[in-house]
C-alpha positions in Angstrom: 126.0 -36.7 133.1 127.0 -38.8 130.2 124.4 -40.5 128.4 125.0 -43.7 127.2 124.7 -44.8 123.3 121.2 -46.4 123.4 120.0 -47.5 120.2 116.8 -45.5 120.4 118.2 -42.3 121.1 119.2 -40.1 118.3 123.0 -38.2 118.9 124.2 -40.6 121.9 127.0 -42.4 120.1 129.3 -39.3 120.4 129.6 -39.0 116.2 131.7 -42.7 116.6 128.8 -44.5 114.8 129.1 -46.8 117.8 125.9 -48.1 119.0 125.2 -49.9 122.9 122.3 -52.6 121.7 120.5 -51.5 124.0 117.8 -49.5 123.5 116.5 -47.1 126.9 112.9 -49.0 126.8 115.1 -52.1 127.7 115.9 -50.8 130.8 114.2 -52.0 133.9 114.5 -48.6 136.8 113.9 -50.4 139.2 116.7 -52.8 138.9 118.9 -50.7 137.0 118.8 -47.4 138.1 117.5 -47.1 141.3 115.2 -48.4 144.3 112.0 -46.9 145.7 110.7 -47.1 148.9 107.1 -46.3 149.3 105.4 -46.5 152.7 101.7 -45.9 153.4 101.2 -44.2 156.5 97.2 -44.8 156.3 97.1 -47.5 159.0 93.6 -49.1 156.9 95.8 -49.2 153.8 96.9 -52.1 152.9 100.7 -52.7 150.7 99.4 -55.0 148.6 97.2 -52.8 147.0 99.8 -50.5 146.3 101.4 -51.0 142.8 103.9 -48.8 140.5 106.2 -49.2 137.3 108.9 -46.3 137.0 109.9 -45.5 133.5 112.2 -43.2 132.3 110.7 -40.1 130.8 114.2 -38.4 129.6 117.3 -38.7 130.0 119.6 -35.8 129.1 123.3 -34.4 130.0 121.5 -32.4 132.3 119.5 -34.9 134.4 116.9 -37.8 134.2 113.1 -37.5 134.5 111.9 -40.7 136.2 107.3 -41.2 136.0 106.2 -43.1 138.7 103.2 -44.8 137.4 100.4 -46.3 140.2 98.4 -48.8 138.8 95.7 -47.4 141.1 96.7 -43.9 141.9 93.4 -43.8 144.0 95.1 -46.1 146.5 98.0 -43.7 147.8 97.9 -40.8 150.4 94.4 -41.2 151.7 94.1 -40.4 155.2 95.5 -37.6 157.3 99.3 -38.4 157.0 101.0 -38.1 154.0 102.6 -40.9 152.2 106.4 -41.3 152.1 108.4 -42.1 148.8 112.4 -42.4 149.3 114.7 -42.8 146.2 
């Protein structure tokens, strides 16, 4: 995986001294990188209650570590069924 430059990321300009202006914190996963799909399968559940940011936890030639962050981690997989997250 190539990284690419980001200003806040130490050794990502390949020794050119080239810089993106971008830093990683200025990226937005969600519209940048990928798309989650969360369904509740708690039938008393309710969507709207359901809130997330994903932010990128590292980034490395090797792979990417992506947090998903609830605002209310209380509100996902209650009930008997699971929930369902697809990336």
């Amino acid at each position: 995986m190539i990284i690419p430059p980001f200003d806040d990321l130490p050794g990502t300009n390949n020794g050119t001294g080239r810089k993106l202006g971008v830093k990683m914190s200025d990226i937005d996963v969600t519209r940048d990188i990928l798309a989650l799909e969360f369904s509740l399968n708690n039938p008393d559940a309710s969507k709207a209650a359901v809130q997330y940011t994903l932010d990128i936890v590292s980034w490395t030639d090797e792979g990417m570590e992506i947090f998903v962050n609830f605002t209310d981690p209380l509100s996902v997989s209650q009930g008997a069924n699971r929930d369902t997250v697809k990336l």
